[in-house]
DOKOL-589743 format. One record per atom (N, C-alpha, C): residue in three letters; atom name; z, y negated, x. Coordinates in steps of 0.001 Angstrom, whole numbers, plus 500000, padded with zeros to 6 digits. Each point is the difference from the previous one (the first is absolute). Example, Ala and Ser with C-alpha at 12.3 -4.5 7.8 and 13.67 -1.06 7.14 Angstrom:
# DOKOL-589743
ALA,N,507800,505690,513190 .
ALA,CA,500000,498810,499110 .
ALA,C,500000,498800,500900 .
SER,N,499280,498950,499650 .
SER,CA,500060,498810,500820 .
SER,C,500730,498910,499230 .
This chain:
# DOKOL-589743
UNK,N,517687,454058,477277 .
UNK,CA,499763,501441,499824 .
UNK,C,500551,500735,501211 .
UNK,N,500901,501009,499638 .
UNK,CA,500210,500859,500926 .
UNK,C,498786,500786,500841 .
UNK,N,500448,499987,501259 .
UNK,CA,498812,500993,500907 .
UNK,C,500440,501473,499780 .
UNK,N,498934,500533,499744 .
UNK,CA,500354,501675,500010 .
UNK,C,500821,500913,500956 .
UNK,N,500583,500765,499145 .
UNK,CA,501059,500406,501373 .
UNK,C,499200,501428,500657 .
UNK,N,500319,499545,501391 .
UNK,CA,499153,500772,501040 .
UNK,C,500809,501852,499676 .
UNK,N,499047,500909,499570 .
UNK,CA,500478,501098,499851 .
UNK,C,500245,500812,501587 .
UNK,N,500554,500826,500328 .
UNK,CA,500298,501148,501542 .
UNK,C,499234,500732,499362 .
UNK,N,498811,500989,500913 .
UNK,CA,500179,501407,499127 .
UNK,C,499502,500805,501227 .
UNK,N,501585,500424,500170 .
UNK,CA,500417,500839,501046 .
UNK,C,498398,501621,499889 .
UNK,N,500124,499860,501581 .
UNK,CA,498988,501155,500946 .
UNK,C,500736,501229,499900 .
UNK,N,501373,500334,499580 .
UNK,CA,500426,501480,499980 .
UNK,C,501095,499666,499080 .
UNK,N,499943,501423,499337 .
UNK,CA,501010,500292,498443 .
UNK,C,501208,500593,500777 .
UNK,N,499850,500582,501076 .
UNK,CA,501305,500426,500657 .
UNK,C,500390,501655,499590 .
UNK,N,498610,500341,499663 .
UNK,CA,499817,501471,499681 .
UNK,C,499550,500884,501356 .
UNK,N,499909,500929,499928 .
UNK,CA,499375,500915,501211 .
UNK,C,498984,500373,499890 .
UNK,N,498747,499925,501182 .
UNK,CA,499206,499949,499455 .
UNK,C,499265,501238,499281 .
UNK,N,501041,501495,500481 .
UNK,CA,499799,501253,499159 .
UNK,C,501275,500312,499914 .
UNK,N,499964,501423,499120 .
UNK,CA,501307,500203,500166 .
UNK,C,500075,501611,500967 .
UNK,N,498915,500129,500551 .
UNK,CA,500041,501146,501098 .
UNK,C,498524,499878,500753 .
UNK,N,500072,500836,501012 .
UNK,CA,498906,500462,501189 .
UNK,C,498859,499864,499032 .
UNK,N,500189,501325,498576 .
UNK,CA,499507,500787,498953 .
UNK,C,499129,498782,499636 .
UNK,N,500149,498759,499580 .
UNK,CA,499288,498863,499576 .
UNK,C,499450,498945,500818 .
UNK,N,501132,500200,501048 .
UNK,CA,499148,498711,500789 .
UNK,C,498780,500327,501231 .
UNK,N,500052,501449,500037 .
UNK,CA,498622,500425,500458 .
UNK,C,499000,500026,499311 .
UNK,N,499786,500288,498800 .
UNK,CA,498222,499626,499528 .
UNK,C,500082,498264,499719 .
UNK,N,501198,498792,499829 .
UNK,CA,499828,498967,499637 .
UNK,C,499764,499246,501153 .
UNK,N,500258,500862,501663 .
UNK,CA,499468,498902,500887 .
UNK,C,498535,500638,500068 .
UNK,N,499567,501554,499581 .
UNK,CA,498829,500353,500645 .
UNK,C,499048,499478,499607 .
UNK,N,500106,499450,498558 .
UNK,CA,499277,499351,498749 .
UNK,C,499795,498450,500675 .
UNK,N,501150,499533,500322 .
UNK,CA,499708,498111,500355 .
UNK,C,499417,500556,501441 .
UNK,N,500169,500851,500627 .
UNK,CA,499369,499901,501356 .
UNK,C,498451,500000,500176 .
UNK,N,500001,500980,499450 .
UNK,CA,498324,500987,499285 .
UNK,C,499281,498842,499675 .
UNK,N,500223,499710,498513 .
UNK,CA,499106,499142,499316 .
UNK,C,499708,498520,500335 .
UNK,N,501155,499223,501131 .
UNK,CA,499669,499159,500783 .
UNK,C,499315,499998,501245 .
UNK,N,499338,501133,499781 .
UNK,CA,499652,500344,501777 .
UNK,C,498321,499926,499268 .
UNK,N,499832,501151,498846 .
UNK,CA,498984,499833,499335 .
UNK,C,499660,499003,499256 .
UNK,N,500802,498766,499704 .
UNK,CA,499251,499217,499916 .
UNK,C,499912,498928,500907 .
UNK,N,500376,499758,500802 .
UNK,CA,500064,499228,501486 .
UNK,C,499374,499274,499987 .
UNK,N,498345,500355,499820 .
UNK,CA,498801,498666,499908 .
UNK,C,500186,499251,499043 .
UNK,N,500399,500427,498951 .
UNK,CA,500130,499188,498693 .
UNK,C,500870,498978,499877 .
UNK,N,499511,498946,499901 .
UNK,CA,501121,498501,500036 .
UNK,C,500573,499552,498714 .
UNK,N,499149,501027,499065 .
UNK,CA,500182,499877,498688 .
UNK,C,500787,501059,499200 .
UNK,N,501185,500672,500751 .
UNK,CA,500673,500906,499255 .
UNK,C,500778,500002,501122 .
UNK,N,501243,499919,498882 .
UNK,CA,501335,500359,500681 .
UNK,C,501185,500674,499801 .
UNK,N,500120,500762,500504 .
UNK,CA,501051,501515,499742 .
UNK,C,501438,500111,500657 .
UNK,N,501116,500167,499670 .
UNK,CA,501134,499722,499568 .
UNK,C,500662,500990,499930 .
UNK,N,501334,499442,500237 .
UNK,CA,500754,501218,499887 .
UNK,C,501668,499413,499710 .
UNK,N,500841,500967,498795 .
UNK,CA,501332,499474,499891 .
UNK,C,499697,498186,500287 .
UNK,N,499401,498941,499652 .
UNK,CA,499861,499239,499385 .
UNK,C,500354,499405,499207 .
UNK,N,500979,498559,500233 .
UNK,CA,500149,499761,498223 .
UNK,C,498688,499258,499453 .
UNK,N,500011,500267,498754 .
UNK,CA,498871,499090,498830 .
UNK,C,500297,499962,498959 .
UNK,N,499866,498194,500297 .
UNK,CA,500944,499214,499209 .
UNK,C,498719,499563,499216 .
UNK,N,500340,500353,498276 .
UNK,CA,498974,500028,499106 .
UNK,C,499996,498826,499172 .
UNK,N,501122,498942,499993 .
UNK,CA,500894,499029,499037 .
UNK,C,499991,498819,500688 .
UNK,N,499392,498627,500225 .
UNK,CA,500433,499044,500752 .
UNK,C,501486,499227,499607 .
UNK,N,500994,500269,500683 .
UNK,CA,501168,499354,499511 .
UNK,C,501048,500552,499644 .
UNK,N,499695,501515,499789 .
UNK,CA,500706,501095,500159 .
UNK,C,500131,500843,500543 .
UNK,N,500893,500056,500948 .
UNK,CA,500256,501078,501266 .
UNK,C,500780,501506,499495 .
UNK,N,499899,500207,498738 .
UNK,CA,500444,501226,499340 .
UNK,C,498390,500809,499144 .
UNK,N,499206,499104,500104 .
UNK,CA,498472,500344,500063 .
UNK,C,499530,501026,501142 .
UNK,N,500238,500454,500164 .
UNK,CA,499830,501363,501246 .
UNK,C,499798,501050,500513 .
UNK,N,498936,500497,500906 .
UNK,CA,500139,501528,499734 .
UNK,C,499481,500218,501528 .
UNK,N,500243,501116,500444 .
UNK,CA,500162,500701,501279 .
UNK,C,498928,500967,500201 .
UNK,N,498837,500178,499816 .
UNK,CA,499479,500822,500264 .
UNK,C,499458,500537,501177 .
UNK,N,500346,501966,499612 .
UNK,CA,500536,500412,501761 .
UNK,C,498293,499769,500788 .
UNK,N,498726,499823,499523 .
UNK,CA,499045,499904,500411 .
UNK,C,498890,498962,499150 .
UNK,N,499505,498941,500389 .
UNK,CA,498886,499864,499092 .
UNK,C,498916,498987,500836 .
UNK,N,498923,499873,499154 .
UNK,CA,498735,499958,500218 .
UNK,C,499303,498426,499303 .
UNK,N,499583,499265,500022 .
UNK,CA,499728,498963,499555 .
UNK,C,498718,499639,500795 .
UNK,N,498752,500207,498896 .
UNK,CA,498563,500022,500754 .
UNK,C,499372,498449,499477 .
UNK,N,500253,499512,501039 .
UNK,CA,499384,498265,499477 .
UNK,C,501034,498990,500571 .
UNK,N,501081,500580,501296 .
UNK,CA,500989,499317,499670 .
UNK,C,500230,499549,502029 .
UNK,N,499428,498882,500479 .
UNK,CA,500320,500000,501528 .
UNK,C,501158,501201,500472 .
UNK,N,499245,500650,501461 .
UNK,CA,500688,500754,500724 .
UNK,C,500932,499494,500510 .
UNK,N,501192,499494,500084 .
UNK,CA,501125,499630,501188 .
UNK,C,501428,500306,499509 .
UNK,N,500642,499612,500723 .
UNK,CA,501614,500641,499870 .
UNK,C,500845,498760,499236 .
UNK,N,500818,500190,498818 .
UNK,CA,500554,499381,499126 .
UNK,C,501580,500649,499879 .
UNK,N,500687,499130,499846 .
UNK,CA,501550,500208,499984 .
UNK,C,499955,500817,498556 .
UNK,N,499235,499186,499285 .
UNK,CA,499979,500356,498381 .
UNK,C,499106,500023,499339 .
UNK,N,499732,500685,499071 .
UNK,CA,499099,500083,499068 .
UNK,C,499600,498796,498639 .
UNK,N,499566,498745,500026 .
UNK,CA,500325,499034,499514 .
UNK,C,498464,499929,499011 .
UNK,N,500397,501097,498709 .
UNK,CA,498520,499644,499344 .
UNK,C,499476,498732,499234 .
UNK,N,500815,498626,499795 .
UNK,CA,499299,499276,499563 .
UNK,C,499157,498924,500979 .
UNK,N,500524,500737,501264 .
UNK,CA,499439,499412,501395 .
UNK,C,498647,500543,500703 .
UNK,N,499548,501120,499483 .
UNK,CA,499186,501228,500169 .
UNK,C,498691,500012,499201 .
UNK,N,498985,500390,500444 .
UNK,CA,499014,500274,499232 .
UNK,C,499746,501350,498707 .
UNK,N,501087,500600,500221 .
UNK,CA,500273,500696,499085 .
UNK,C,500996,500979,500678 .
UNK,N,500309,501220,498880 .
UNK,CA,501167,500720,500186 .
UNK,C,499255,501421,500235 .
UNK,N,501566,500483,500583 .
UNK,CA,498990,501449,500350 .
UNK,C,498864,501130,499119 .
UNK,N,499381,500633,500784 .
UNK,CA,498802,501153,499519 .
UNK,C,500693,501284,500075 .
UNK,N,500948,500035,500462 .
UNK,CA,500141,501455,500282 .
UNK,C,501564,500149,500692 .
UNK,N,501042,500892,499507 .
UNK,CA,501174,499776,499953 .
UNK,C,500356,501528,500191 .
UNK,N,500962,500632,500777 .
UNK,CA,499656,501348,500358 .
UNK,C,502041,500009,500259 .
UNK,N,500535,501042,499425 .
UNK,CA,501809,499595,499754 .
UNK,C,499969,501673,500467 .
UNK,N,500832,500112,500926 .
UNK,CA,500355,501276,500705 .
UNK,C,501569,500421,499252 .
UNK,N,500091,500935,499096 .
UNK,CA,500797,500398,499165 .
UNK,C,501700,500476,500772 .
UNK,N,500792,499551,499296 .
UNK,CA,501027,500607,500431 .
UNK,C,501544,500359,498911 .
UNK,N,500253,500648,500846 .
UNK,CA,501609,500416,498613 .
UNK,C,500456,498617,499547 .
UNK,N,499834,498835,500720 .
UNK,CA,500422,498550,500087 .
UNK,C,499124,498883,498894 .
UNK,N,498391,500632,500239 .
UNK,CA,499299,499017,499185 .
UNK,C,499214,500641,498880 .
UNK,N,500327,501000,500022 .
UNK,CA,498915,501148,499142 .
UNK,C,500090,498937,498397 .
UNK,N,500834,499639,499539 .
UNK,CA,500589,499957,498350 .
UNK,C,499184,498508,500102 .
UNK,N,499939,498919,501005 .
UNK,CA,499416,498738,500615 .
UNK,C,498550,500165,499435 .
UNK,N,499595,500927,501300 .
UNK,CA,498473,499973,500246 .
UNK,C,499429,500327,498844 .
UNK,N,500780,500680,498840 .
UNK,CA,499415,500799,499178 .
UNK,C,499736,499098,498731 .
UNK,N,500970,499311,499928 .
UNK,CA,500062,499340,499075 .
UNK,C,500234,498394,500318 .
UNK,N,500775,498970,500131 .
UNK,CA,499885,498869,500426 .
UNK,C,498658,499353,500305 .
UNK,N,500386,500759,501509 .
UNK,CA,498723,499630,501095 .
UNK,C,498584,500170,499460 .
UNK,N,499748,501398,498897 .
UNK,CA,498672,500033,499388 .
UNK,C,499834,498549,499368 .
UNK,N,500521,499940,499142 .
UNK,CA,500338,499138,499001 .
UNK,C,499395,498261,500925 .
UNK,N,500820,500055,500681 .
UNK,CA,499788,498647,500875 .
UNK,C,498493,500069,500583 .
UNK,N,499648,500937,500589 .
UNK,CA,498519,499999,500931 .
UNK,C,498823,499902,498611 .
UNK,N,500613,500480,498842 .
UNK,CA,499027,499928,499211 .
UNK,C,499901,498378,499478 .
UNK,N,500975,499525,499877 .
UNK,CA,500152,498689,499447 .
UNK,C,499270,499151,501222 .
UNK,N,500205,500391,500998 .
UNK,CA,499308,498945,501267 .
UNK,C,498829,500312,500434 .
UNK,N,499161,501174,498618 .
UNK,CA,498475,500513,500312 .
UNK,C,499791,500547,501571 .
UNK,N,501274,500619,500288 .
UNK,CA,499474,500997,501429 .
UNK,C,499133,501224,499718 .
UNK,N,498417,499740,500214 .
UNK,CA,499171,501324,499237 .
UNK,C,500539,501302,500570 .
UNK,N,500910,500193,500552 .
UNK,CA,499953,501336,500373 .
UNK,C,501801,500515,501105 .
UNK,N,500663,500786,499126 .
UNK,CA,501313,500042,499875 .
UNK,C,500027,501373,500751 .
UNK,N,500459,500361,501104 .
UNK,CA,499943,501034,500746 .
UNK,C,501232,500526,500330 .
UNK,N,500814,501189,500014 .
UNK,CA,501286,500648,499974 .
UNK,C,500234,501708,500897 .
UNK,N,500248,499738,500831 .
UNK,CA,500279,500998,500644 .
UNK,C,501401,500576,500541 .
UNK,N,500110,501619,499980 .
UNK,CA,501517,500323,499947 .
UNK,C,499779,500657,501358 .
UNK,N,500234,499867,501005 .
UNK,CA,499978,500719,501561 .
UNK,C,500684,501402,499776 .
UNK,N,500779,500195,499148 .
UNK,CA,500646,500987,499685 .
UNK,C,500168,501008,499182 .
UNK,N,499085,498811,498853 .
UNK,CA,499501,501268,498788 .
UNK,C,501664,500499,499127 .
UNK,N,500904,499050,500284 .
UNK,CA,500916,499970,498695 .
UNK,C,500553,499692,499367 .
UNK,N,498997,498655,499710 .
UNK,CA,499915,499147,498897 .
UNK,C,498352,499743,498892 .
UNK,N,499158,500414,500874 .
UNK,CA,498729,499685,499148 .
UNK,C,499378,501353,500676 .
UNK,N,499347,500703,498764 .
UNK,CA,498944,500936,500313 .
UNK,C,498843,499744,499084 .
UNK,N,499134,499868,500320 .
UNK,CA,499609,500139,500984 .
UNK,C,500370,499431,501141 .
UNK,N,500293,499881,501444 .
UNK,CA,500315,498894,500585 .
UNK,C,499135,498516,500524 .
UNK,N,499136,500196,499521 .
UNK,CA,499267,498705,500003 .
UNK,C,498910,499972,499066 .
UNK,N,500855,498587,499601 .
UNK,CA,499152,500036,498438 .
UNK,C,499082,498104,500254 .
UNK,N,499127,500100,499362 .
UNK,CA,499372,498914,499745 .
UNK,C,500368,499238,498862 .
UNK,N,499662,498336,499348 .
UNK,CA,499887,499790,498791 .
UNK,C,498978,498873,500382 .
UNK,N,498979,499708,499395 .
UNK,CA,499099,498667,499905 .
UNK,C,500049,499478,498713 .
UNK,N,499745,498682,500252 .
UNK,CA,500379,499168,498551 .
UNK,C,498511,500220,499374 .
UNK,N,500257,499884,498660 .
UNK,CA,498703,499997,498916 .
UNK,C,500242,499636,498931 .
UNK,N,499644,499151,499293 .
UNK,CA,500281,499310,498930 .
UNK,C,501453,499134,500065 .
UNK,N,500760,499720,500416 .
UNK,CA,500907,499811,500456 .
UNK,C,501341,501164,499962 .
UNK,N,499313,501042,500172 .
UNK,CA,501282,500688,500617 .
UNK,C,499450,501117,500871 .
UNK,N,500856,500742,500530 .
UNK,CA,500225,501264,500573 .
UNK,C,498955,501362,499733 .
UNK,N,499463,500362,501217 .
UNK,CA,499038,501275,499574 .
UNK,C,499994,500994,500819 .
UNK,N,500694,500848,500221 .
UNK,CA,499794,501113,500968 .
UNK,C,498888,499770,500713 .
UNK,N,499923,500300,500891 .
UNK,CA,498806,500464,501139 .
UNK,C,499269,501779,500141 .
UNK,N,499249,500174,499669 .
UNK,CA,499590,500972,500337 .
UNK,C,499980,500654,501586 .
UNK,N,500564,501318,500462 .
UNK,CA,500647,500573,500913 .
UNK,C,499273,500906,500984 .
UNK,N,499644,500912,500551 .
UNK,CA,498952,500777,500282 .
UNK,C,500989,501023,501182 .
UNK,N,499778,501188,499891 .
UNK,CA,500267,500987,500971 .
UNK,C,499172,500388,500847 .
UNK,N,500200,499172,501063 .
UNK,CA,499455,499903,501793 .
UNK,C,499770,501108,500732 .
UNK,N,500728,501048,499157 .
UNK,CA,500672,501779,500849 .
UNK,C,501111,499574,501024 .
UNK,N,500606,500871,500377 .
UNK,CA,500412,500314,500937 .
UNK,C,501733,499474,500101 .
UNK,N,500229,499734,498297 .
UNK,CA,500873,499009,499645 .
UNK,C,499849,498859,500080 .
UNK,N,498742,499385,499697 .
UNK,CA,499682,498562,500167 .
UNK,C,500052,499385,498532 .
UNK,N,500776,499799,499958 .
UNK,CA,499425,499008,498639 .
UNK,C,499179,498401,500358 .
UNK,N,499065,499291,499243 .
UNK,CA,499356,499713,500190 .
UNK,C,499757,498467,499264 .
UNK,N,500165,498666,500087 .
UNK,CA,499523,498981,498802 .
UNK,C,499537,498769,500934 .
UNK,N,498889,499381,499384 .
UNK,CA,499339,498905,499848 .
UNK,C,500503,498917,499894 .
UNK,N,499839,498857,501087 .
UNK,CA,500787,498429,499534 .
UNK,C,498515,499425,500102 .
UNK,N,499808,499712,498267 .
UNK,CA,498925,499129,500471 .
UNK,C,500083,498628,500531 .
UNK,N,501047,499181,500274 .
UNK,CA,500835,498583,500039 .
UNK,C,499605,500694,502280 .
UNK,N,500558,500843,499509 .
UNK,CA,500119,500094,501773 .
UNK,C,498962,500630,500886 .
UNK,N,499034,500863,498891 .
UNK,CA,498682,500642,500512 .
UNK,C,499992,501128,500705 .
UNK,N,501416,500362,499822 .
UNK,CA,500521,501145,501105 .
UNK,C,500520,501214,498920 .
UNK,N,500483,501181,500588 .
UNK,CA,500522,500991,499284 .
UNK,C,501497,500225,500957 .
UNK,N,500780,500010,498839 .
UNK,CA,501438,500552,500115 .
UNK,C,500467,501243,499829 .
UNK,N,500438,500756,501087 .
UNK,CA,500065,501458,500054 .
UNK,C,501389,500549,500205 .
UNK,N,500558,501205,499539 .
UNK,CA,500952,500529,500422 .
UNK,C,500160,501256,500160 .
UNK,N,500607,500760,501536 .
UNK,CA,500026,500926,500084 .
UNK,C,501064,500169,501131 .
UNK,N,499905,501305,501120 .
UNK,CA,501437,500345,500489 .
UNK,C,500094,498676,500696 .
UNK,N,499337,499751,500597 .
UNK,CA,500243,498114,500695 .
UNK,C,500255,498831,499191 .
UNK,N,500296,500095,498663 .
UNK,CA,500165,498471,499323 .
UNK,C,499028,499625,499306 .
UNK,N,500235,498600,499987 .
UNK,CA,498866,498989,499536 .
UNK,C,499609,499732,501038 .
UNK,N,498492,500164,499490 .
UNK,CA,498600,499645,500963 .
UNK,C,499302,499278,499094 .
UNK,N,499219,499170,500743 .
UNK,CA,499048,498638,499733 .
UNK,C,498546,500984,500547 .
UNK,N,498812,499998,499499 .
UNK,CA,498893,500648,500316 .
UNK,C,499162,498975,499902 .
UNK,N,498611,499746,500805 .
UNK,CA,498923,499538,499711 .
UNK,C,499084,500848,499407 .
UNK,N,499400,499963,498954 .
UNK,CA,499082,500869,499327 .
UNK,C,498914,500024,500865 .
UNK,N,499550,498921,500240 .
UNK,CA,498708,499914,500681 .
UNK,C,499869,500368,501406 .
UNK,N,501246,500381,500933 .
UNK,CA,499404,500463,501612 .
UNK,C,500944,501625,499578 .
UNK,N,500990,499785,499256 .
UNK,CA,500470,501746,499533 .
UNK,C,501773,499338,501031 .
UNK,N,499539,499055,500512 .
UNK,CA,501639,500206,500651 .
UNK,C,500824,499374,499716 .
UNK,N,501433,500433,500756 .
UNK,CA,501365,499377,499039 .
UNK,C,500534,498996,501041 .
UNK,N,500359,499106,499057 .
UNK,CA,500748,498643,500671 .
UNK,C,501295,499860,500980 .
UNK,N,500172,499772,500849 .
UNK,CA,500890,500207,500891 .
UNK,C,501178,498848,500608 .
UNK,N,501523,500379,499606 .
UNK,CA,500667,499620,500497 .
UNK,C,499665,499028,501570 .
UNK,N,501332,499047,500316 .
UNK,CA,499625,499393,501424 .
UNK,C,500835,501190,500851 .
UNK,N,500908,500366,499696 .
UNK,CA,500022,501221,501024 .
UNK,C,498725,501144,500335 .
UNK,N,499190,499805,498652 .
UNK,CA,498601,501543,500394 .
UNK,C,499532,499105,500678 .
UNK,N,499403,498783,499793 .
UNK,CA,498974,499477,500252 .
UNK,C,500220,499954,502030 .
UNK,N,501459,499668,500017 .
UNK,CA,500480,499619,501557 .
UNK,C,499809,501868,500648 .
UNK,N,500526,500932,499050 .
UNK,CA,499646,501335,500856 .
UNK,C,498536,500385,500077 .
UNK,N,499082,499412,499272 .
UNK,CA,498909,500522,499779 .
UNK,C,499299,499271,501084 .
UNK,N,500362,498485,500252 .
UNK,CA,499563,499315,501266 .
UNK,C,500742,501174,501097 .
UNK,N,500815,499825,499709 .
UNK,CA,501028,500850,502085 .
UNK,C,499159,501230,499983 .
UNK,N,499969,500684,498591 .
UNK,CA,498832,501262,500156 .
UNK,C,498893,500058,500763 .
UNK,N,499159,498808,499506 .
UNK,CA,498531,499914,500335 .
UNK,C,499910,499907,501224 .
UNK,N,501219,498717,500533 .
UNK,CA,499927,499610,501340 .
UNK,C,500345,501184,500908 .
UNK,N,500750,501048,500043 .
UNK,CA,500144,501008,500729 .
UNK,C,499078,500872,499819 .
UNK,N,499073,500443,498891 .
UNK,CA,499112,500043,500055 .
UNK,C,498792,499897,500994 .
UNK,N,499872,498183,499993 .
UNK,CA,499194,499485,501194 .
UNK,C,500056,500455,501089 .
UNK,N,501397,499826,500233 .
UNK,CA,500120,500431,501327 .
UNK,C,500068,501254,501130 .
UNK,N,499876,500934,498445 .
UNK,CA,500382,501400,500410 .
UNK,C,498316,500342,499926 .
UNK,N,499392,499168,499613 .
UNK,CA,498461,500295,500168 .
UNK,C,499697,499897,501487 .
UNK,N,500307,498437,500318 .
UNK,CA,499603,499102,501441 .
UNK,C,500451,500953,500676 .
UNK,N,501010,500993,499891 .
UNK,CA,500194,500525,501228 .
UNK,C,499257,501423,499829 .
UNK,N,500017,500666,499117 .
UNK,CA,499075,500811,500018 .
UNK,C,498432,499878,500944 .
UNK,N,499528,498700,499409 .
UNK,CA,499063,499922,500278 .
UNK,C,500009,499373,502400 .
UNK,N,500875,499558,499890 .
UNK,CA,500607,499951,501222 .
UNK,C,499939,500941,500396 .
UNK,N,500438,501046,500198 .
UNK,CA,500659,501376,500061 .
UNK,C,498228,500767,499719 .
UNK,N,499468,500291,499757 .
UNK,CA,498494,500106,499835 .
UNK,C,499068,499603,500910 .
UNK,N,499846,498862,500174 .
UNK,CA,499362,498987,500556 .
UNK,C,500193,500571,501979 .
UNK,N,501661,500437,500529 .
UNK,CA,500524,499748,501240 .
UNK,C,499453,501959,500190 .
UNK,N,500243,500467,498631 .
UNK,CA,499579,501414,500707 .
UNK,C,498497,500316,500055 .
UNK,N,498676,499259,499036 .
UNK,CA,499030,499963,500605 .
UNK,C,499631,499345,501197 .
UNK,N,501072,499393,500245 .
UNK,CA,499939,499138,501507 .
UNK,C,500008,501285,500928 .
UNK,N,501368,500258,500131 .
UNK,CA,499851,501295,500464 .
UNK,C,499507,501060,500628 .
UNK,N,499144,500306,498661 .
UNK,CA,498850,500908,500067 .
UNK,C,499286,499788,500451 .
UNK,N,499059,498994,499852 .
UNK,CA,499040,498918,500705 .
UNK,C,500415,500100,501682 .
UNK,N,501201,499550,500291 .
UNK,CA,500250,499944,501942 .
UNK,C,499664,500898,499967 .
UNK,N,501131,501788,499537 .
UNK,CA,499939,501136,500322 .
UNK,C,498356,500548,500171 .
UNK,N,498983,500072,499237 .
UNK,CA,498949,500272,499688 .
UNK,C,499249,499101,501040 .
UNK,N,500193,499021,500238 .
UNK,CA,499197,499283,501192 .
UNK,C,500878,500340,501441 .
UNK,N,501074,500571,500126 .
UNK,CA,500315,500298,501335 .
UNK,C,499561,501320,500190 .
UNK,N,499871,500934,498792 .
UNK,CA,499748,501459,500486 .
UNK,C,498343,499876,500093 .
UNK,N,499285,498894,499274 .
UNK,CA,498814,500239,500208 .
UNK,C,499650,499487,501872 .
UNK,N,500810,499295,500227 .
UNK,CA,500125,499305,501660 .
UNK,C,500066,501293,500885 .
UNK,N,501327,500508,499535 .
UNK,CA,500096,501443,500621 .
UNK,C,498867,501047,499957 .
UNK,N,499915,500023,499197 .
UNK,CA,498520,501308,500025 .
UNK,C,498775,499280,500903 .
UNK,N,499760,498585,500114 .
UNK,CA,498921,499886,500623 .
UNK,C,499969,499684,501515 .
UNK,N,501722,499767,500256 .
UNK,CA,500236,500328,501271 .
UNK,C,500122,501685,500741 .
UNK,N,499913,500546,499009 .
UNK,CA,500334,501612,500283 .
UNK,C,498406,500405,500094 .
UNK,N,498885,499167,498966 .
UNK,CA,498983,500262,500131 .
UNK,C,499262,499768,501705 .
UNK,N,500567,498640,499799 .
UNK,CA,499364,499717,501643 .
UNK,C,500575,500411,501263 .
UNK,N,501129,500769,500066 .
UNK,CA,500722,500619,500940 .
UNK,C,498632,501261,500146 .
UNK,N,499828,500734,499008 .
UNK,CA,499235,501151,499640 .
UNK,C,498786,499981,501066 .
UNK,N,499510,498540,499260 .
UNK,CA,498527,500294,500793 .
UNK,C,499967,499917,501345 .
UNK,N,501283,498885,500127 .
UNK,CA,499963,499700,501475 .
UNK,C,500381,501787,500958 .
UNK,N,500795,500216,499816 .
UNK,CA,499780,501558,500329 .
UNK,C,498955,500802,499983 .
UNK,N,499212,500182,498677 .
UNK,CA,498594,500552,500410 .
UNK,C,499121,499303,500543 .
UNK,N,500207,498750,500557 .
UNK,CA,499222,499256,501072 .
UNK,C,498983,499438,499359 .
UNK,N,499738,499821,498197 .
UNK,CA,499516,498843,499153 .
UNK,C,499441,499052,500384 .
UNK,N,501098,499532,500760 .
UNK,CA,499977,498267,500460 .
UNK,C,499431,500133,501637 .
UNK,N,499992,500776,500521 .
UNK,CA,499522,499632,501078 .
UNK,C,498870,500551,500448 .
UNK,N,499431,498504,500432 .
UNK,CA,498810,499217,500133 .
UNK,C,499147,501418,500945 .
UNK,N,500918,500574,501114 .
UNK,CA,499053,501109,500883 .
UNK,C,499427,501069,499108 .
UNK,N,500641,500494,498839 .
UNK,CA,499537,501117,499340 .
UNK,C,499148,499421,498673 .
UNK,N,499159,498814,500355 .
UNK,CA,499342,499770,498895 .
UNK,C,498090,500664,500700 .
């Protein structure tokens, strides 16, 4: 009997991983974000431009997705996406739209995430001119496709629910934002997270010295206030000694 022949299945398609600024800023803010938020979790692992390879034995079995989510699945770093190697396939699949993949994401790629039971098919246009709304939801139900219900945030916020991710997906003059429902705040890039540290820390320090700076002028005050009180009681005892106070003959 022949031994099986050992398949390759190449770590990059030799594509880019956007095709502008326009896309590849919410697709790193998304793998940055949601790996940061889930950090503790050893049990979910989030991805980005990825191949996943759905076919054992076929390396034309394939798909690229610009973000996804797989809750049940060890945290660590993989060349490839190898689902018959995996505890399962992704939860949550999020394709940043472009003049390049719009006709893909829309159709193919649905098609495929539905066949590989990804509950929840996520599509966003940074640009708003290819999909309007520009970020749309779909969760699987019955085995197919279901809109997501949307919500207006004000302020130009549009507004939706990942229940797979527990978070809310927002868009407004800043992009896509990741929200925690439960503390009200939004998920942050490793560049916020690094300014929000350099923030705080100057911060600190602009306190310490304040409080430095505080501390040296009640000092200050304190000498000043104890030398003039020195002074007055040397001016006092000059006094008496002149009206002859102190001496002992005029008592």
């Amino acid at each position: 009997m022949l031994a099986p022949v050992a398949v390759d299945y190449p770590s990059s398609d030799g594509k880019p991983v956007a095709e502008s600024d326009y896309q590849l800023t919410p697709i790193a803010y998304a793998r940055e974000a949601l790996r940061d938020y889930f950090r503790d979790r050893r049990d979910v692992y989030v991805a980005a431009n990825l191949l996943l390879y759905y076919e054992q034995g076929n390396r034309e079995a394939v798909v690229a997705p610009d973000v996804f989510v797989v809750m049940g699945a060890p945290n660590h770093d993989r060349h490839s996406y190898l689902l018959w190697q995996e505890p399962k396939g992704p939860d949550f699949v999020l394709e940043v739209t472009s003049r390049s993949t719009r006709r893909e994401d829309q159709g193919r790629k649905r098609m495929r995430y539905r066949a590989l039971a990804v509950q929840e098919y996520w599509q966003y246009d940074p640009t708003g001119d290819y999909l309007q709304p520009r970020l749309q939801g779909l969760r699987l139900a019955s085995g197919d496709y279901a809109p997501m219900p949307a919500t207006d945030a004000g302020n130009g916020i549009r507004s939706m629910h990942s229940m797979v991710l527990g978070l809310e997906l927002r868009t407004s003059e800043r992009g896509l934002r990741f929200r925690d429902p439960v503390t009200g705040e939004e998920l942050l890039s490793l560049a916020e997270n690094r300014e929000g540290r350099e923030r705080a820390e100057r911060e600190r320090e602009q306190a310490v010295r304040q409080r430095l700076r505080a501390e040296q002028e009640r000092h200050r005050e304190q000498v000043a206030r104890q030398e003039a009180e020195a002074r007055l009681a040397a001016l006092e005892a000059l006094r008496r000694r002149e009206r002859g106070d102190d001496d002992p003959q005029t008592s």
